[in-house]
C-alpha angles and dihedrals in degrees: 000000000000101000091055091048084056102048101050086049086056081048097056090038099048090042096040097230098138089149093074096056097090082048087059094049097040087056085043083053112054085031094069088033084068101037090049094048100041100124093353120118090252094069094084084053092059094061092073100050088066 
């Protein structure tokens, strides 16, 4: 997962496309928020974010 991490981040330095950093976490973000809410009892609670 690190490495990913870092490797994405080599990506955005050596082709100068800072601007999609916040893009990469705000996917990383919903992304675990999903992962970390699947059949929990915070699910029903999701649906109203969207």
């Amino acid at each position: 997962m690190i490495s990913l991490i870092k490797e994405i981040w080599k990506f955005l330095k050596v082709r100068k496309k800072y601007w999609l950093a916040p893009i990469f976490i705000i996917l990383f973000l919903f992304g675990s928020l999903i992962v970390l809410s699947q059949g929990s009892a915070v699910a029903p609670f999701i649906y109203t974010l969207f």
